[in-house]
C-alpha positions as CSV (number, residue, x, y, z in Angstrom):
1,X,8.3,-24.1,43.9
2,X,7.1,-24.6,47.7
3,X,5.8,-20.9,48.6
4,X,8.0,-20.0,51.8
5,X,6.2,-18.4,54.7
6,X,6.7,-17.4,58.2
7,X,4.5,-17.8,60.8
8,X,3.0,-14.5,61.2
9,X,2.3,-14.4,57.3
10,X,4.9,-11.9,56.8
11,X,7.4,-12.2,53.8
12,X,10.9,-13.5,54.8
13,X,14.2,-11.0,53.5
14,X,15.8,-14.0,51.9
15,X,12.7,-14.3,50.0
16,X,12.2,-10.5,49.4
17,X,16.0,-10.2,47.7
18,X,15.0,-12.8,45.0
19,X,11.6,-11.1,44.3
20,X,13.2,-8.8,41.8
21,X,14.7,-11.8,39.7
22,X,12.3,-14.3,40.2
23,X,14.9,-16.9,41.4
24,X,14.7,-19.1,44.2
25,X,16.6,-18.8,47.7
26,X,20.2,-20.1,47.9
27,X,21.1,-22.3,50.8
28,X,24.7,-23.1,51.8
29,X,25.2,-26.3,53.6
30,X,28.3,-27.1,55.5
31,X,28.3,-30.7,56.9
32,X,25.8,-32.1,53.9
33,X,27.6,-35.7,53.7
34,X,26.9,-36.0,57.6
35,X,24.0,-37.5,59.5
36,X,21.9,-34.5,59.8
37,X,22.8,-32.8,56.1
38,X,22.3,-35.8,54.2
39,X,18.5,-35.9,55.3
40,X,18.3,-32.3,55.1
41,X,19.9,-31.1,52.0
42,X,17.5,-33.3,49.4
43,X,14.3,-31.4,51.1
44,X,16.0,-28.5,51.0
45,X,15.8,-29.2,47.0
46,X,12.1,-30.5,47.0
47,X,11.0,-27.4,49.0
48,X,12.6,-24.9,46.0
49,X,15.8,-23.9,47.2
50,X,18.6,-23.9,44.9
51,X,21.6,-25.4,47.2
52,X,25.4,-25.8,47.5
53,X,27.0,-27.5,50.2
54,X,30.9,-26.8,51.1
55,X,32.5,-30.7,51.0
56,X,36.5,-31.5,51.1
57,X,35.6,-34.5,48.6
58,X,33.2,-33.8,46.2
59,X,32.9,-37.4,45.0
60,X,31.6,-37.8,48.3
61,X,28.5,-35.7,47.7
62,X,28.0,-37.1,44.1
63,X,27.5,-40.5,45.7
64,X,24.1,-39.4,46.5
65,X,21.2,-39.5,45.2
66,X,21.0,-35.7,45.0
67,X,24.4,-35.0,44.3
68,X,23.8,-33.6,40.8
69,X,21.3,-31.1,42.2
70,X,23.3,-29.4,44.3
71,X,26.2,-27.3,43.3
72,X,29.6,-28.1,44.9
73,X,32.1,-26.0,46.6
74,X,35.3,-28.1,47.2
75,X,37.1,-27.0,50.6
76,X,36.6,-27.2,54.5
77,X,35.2,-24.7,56.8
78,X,38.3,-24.0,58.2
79,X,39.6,-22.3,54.9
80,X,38.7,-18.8,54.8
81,X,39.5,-18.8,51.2
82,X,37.2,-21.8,50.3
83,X,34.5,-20.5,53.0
84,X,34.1,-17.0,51.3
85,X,33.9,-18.5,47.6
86,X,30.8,-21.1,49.1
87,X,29.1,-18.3,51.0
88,X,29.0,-15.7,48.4
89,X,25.1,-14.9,47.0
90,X,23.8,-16.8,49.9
91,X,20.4,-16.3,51.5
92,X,20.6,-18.8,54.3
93,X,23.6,-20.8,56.1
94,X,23.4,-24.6,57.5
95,X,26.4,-24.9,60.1
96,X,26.0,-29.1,60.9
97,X,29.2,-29.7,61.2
98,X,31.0,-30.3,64.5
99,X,34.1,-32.9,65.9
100,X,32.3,-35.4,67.6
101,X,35.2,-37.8,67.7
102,X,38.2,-35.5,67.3
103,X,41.2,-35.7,69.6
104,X,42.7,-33.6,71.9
105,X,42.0,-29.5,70.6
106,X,39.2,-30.2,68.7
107,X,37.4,-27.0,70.5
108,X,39.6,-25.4,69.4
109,X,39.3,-26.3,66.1
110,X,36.0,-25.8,66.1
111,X,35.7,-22.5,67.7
112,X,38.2,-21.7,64.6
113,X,36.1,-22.9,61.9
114,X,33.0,-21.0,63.1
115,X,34.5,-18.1,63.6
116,X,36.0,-18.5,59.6
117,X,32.3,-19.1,59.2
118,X,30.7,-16.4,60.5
119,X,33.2,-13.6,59.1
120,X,32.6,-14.5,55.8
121,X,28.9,-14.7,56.3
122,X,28.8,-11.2,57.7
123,X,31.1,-9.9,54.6
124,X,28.9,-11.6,52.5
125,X,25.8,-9.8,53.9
126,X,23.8,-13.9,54.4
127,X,20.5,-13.1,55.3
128,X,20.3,-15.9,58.1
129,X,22.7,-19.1,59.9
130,X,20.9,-21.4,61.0
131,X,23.3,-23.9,63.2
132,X,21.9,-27.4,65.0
133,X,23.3,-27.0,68.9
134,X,22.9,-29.3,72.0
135,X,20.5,-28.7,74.2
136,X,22.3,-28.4,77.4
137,X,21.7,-27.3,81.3
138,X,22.2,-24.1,82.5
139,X,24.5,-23.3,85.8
140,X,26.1,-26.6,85.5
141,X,30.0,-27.9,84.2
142,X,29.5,-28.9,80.8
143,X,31.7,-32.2,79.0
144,X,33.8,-30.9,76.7
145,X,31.5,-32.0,74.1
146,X,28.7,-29.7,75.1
147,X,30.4,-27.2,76.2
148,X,32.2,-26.7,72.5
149,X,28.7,-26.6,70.7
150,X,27.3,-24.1,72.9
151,X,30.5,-21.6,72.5
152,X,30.1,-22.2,68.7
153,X,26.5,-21.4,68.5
154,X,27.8,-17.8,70.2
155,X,29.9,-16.9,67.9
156,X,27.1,-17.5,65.4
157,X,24.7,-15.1,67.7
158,X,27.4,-12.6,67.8
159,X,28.6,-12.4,64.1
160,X,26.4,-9.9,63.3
161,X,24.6,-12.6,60.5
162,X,20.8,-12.8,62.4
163,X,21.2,-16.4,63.6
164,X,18.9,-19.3,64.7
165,X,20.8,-22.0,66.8
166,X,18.4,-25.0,67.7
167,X,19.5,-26.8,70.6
168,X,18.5,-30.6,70.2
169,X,19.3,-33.6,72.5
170,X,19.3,-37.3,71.7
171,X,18.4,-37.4,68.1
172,X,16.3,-40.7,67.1
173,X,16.6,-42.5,63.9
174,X,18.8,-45.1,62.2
175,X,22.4,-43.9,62.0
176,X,22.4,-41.5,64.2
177,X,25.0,-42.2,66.7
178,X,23.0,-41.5,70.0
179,X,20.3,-43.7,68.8
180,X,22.8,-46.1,67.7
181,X,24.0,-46.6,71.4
182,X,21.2,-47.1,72.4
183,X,19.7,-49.8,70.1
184,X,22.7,-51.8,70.0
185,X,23.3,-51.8,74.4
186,X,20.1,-52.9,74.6
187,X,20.0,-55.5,71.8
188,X,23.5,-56.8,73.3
189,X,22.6,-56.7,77.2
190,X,20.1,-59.2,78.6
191,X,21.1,-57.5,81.6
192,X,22.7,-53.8,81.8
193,X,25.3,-52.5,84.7
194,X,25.2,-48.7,83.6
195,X,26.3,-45.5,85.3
196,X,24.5,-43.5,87.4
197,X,23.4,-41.4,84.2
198,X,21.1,-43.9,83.2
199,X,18.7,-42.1,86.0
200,X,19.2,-38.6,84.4
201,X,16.2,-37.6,82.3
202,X,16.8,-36.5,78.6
203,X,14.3,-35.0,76.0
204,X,15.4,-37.2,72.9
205,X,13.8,-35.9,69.4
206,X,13.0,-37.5,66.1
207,X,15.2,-36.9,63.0
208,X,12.3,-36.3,61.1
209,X,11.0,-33.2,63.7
210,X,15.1,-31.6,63.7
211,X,14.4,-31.2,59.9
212,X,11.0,-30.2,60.3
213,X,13.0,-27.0,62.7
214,X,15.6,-26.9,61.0
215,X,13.6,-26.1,57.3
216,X,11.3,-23.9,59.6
217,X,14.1,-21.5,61.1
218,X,15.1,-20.9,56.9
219,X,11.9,-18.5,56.7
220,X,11.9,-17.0,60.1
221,X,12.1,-13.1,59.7
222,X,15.7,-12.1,59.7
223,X,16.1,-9.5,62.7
224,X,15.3,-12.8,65.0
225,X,19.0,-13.9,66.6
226,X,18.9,-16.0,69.1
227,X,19.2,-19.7,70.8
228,X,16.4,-22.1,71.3
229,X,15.5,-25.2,72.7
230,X,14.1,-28.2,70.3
231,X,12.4,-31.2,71.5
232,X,10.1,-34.4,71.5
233,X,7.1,-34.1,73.3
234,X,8.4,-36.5,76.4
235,X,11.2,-36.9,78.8
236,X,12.3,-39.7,80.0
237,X,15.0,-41.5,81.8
238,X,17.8,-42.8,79.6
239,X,17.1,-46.6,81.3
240,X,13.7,-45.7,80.3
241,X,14.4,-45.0,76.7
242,X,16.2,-48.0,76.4
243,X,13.0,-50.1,77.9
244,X,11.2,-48.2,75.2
245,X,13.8,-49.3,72.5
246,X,13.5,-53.1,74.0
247,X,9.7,-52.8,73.9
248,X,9.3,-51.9,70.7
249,X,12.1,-54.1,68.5
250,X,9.8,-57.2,70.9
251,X,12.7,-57.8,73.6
252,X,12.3,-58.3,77.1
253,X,12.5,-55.1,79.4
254,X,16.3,-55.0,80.3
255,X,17.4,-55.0,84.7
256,X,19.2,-51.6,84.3
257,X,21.6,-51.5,88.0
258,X,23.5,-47.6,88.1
259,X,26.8,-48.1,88.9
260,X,28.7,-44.8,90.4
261,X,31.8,-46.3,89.4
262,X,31.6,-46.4,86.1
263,X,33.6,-42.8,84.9
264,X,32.9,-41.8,81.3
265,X,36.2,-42.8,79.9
266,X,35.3,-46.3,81.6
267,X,32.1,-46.2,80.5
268,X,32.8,-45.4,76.6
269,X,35.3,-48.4,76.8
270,X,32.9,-50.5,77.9
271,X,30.6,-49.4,75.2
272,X,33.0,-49.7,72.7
273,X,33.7,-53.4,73.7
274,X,29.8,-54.4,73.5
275,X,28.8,-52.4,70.8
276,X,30.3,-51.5,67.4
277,X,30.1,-48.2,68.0
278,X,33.5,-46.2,68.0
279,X,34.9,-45.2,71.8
280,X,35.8,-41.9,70.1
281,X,32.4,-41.2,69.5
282,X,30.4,-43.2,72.7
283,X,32.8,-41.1,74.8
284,X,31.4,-37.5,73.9
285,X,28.0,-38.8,74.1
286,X,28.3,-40.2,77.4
287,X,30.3,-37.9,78.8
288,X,27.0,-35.3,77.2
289,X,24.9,-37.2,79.1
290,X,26.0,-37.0,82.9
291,X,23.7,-33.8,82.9
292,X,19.6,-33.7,82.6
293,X,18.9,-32.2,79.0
294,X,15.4,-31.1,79.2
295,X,13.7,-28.5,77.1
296,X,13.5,-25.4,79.5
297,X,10.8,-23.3,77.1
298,X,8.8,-23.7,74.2
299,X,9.5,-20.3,72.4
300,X,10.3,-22.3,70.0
301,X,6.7,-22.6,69.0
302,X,6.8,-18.7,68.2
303,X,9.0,-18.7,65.6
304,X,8.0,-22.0,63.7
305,X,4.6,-23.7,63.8
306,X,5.0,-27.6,65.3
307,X,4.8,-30.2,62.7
308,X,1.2,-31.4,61.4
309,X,0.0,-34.0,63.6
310,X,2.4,-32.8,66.6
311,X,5.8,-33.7,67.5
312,X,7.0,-37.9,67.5
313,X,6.6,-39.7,71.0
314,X,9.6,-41.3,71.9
315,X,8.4,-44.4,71.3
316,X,6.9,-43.7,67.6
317,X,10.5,-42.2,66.7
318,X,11.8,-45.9,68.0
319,X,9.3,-47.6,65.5
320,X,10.0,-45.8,62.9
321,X,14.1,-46.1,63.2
322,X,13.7,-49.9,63.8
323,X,11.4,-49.8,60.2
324,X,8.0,-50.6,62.4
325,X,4.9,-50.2,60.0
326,X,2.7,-49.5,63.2
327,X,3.1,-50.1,66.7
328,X,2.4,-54.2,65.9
329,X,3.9,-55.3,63.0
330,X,7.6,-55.4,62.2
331,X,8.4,-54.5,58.0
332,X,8.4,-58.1,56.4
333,X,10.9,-57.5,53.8
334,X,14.7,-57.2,54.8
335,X,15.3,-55.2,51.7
336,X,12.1,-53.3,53.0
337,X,15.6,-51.9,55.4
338,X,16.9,-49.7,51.9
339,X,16.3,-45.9,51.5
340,X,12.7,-45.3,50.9
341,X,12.6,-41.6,51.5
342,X,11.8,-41.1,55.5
343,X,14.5,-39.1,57.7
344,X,14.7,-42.2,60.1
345,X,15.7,-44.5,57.5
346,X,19.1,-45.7,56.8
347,X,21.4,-44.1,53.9
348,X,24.3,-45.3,52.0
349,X,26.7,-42.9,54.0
350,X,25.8,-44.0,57.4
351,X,28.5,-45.5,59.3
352,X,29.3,-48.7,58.9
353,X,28.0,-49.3,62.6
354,X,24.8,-47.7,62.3
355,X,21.5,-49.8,61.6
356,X,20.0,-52.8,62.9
357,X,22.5,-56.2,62.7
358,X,22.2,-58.4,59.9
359,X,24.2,-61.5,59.7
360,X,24.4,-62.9,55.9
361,X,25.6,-66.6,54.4
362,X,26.8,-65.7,50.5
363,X,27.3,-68.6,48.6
364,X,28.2,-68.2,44.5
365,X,28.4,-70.8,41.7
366,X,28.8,-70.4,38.1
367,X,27.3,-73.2,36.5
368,X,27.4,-74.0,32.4
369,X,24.1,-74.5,32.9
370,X,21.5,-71.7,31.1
371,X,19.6,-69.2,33.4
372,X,16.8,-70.8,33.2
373,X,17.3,-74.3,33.8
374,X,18.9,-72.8,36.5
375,X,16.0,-71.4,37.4
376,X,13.6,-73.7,36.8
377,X,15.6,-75.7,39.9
378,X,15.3,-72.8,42.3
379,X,11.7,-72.3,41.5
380,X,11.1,-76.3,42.7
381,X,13.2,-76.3,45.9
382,X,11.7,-77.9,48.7
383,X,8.7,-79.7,49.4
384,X,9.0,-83.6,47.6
385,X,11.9,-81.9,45.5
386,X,13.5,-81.4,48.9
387,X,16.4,-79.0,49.3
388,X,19.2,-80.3,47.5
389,X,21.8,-80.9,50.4
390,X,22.0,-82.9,53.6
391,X,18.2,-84.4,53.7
392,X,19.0,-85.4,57.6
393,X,19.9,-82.3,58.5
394,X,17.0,-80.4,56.8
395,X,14.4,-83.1,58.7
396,X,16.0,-82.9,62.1
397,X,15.7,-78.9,61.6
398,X,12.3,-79.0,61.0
399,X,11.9,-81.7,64.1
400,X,13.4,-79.2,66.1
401,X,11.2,-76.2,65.0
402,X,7.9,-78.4,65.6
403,X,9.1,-79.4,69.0
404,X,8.9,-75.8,69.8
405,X,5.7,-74.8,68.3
406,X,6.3,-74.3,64.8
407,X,5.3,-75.5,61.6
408,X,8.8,-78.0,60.9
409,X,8.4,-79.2,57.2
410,X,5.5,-81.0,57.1
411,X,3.4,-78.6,55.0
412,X,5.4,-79.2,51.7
413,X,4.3,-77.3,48.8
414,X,1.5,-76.4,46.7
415,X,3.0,-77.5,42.8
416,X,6.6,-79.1,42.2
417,X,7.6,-76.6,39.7
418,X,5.8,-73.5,40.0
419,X,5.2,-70.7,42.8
420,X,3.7,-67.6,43.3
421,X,3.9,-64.8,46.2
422,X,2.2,-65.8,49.4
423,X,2.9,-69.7,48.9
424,X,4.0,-71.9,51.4
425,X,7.1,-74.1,51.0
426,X,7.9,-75.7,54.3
427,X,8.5,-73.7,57.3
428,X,9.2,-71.0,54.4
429,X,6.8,-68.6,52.9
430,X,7.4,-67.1,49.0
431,X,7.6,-63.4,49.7
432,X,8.9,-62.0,46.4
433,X,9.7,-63.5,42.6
434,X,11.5,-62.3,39.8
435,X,10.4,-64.7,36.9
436,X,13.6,-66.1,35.6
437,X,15.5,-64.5,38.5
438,X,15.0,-64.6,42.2
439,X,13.5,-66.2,44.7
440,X,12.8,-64.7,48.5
441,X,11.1,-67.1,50.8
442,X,10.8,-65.5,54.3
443,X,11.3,-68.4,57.3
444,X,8.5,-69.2,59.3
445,X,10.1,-71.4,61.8
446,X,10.7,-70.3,65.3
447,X,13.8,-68.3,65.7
448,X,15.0,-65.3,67.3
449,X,14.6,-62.9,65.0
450,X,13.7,-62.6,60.9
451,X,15.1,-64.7,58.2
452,X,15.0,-65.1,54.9
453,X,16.9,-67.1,51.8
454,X,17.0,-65.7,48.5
455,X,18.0,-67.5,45.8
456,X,18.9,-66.3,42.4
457,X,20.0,-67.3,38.7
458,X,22.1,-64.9,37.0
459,X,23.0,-65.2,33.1
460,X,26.9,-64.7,32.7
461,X,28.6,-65.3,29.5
462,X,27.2,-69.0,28.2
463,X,26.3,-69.9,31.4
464,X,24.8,-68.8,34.5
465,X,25.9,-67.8,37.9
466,X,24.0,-68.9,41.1
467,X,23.6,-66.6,43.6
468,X,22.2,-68.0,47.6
469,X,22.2,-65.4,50.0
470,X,21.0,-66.0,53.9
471,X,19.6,-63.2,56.2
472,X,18.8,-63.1,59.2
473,X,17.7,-60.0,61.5
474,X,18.4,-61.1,65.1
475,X,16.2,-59.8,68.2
476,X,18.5,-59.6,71.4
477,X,21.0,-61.5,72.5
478,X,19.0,-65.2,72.0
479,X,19.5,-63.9,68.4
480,X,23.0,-63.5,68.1
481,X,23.0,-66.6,70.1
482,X,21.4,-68.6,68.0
483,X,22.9,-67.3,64.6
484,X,26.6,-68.5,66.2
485,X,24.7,-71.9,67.0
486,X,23.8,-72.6,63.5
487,X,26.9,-71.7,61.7
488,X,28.1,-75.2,61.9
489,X,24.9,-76.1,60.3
490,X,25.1,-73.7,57.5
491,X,28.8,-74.8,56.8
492,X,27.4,-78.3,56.5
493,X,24.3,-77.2,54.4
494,X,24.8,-74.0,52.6
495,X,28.3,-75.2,50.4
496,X,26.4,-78.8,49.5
497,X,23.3,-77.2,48.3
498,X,24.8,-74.4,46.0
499,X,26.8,-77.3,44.4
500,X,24.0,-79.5,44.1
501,X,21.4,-77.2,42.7
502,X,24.1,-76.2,39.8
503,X,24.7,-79.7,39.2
504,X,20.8,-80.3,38.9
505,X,20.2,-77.4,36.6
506,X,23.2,-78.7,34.6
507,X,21.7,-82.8,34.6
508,X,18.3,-81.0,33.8
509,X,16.8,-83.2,36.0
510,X,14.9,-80.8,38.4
511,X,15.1,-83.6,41.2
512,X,17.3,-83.3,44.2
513,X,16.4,-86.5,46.1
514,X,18.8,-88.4,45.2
């Protein structure tokens, strides 16, 4: 188990209560199938803790990976009844949970919820609540937004339970909502009229250093209550942190012109209609955002030692949401894009809008042809075995991508019937084999953005099932652009070639020119 320590060396109380027993600390999680808890709540696990989270569905939590190492207490935080079962034996409290997106009263509801919190936390004599705030301006009108999670984080400080509230701004990694804004206005908009808070200056923070605070303020020393201010090392301008974002995904630097018309509720509509992400949610976030949100003071740095290596840059944060290896080279693999373990990655539960577009082309066939005769096609394709559909089309494609600088077809293939990782098969290159399976060449022709096609031979029942699957990242608008430019060619092309390759594997014949 991860020894837990303060920074002045001085044992914690939540640890000192489970000295007797030899048992680890107990956290409580509220908000755990969120964006925040479902990072948090799996290094909560790896760094000893033994955890429950509070969850209305539990099936929700099982659906993840650490679902069976947690325990679950089913009920909302607005249930005293459910609230004081989940809190009771509990060292430490996570509060993540807030109404971004609610309707009308939703302060309300969640000045109610923390206030069932905190009374059962004080009855049940939890050593510490830790709650994620918004780091906010002093002296100024608040949106309603801001103004809600700074009057929860009181109630916390004046429970009685000691309490750390860290007070973050713009929080940077894939699927969080703020970054999500971001990446997809300036993926969208060549060009970007924006209200006269693209000026203001914010202090946006990576994912990865809110957990780093947010495990840290577990093992501060208990008679420590109070609010403080979390963030990145820099502070720029909101137009400037979406230049940043345009930078590093290898767009052009967007014209940004501040509008004063442009009201939130405008604003958020006009959001909502060039980007997928919900009005309900861009309006709190812009409305958050007519205010400077600047760090104020590092006291932070007191309580809980910085991260090793120092605090993400802007920028860094942006390479690592958008899956950057290092600052020049884009991840090569679109399934690279799955959950590998880092806070800025994608998960399973992130909305449906978070994430970097991908536009697919899914074509299935079940053939009576075996797997691998099946195979033995897909392992063949291209070159002087050609690519089984519309020979025309595929030549005046790879014209087109040599009139612009790239390779077009011309470099063929290295053997008819066999391939290995790293070959070249036209303006393709063989980026992953299955043997008897699957097939991932990534495109090499000029576009704009990343592509890939992955074909696949499936065994089902006497026969086999073929699987084609088309993927394609694209950069900016010239991406989406382009990807509703070739449809017409992929409905002529795609159908034809599924049906052709069966047919091939099923003739045995391995030869498509005909």
């Amino acid at each position: 188990m991860t020894e837990l320590t303060t920074p002045t060396g001085r044992e914690p109380a939540l640890r000192a209560r489970r000295r007797a027993d030899g048992q680890a600390p107990r956290a409580l999680v509220l908000g755990a199938t969120g964006y925040i808890g479902g990072r948090l709540t799996p290094r909560l696990i790896a760094a000893g803790y033994r955890v429950r989270v509070l969850a209305r569905d539990a099936a929700r939590v099982t659906a993840f990976p650490w679902g069976s190492e947690v325990e679950i207490a089913e009920g909302s935080a607005d249930d005293a009844d459910a609230v004081a079962a989940a809190v009771a034996d509990i060292d430490v409290l996570f509060y993540l949970i807030h109404s971004m997106g609610a309707g009308k009263g939703f302060e309300e509801a969640d000045l109610a919820a923390a206030r069932t919190v905190a009374a059962a936390a004080q009855a049940a004599s939890v050593v510490r609540i830790v709650y994620l705030g918004a780091l906010h301006p002093s002296g100024v009108r608040l949106s309603p937004h801001l103004r809600s999670r700074v009057e929860v984080g009181e109630v916390f400080l004046g429970s009685g339970v000691p309490t750390l509230v860290l007070q973050a701004g713009v929080v940077i990694g894939s699927g969080s909502a703020s970054f999500e804004m971001i990446r997809h206005l300036t993926e969208v908009l060549p060009y970007m009229p924006a209200p006269k808070w693209v000026r203001n200056r914010v202090q946006p923070i990576a994912v990865r250093d809110v957990l780093h605070y947010l495990l840290g303020a577990a093992r501060v020393d208990a008679p420590v209550n109070r609010a403080v201010d979390v963030g990145g090392p820099d502070a720029p301008r909101y137009g400037q942190m979406m230049n940043g974002y345009a930078v590093e995904a290898g767009l052009p630097q967007r014209p940004i012109a501040a509008l004063p018309v442009l009201t939130p509720g405008l604003a958020s509509h006009w959001v909502n209609v060039v980007t997928p992400v919900p009005r309900s949610i861009a309006r709190p976030l812009i409305a958050s955002l007519e205010n400077e949100c600047v760090v104020r003071d590092r006291s932070v740095d007191e309580l809980i030692p910085r991260p090793d290596g120092g605090l993400t840059s802007y920028r860094r944060a942006v390479q690592l949401a958008i899956g950057r290896v290092d600052a020049d080279a884009i991840e090569t693999s679109w399934q690279d894009a799955e959950l590998s373990g880092l806070p800025s990655d994608p998960l399973p539960s992130d909305p449906d809008w978070a994430g970097r577009t991908v536009y697919t082309d899914t074509r299935t066939v079940t053939t009576p042809a075996s797997a691998s005769a099946l195979w033995r096609v897909i392992i063949g394709i291209g070159g002087e075995n050609g690519w089984y559909s519309t020979p025309r089309l595929w030549a005046l494609r790879g014209w087109m991508d040599r009139i612009v600088g790239g390779v077009g077809l011309r470099r063929g293939r290295r053997s008819r019937t066999s391939a290995v990782v790293g070959d070249a098969i036209d303006f393709w290159r063989v980026e992953a084999i299955e043997p008897g399976r699957m097939l991932r060449l990534r495109a090499e022709m000029k576009v704009p953005g990343l592509a890939w096609l992955e074909l696949g031979a499936v065994p089902d029942g006497d026969g086999a099932r073929y699987e084609q699957r088309a993927i394609f990242f694209p950069r900016g608008l010239a991406g989406r652009l382009y990807w509703l430019l070739v449809l017409p060619f992929h409905a002529l092309v795609f159908p034809g070639m599924a049906t052709r390759i069966t047919l091939t594997a099923e003739e045995g014949t391995g030869d498509a020119r005909a």
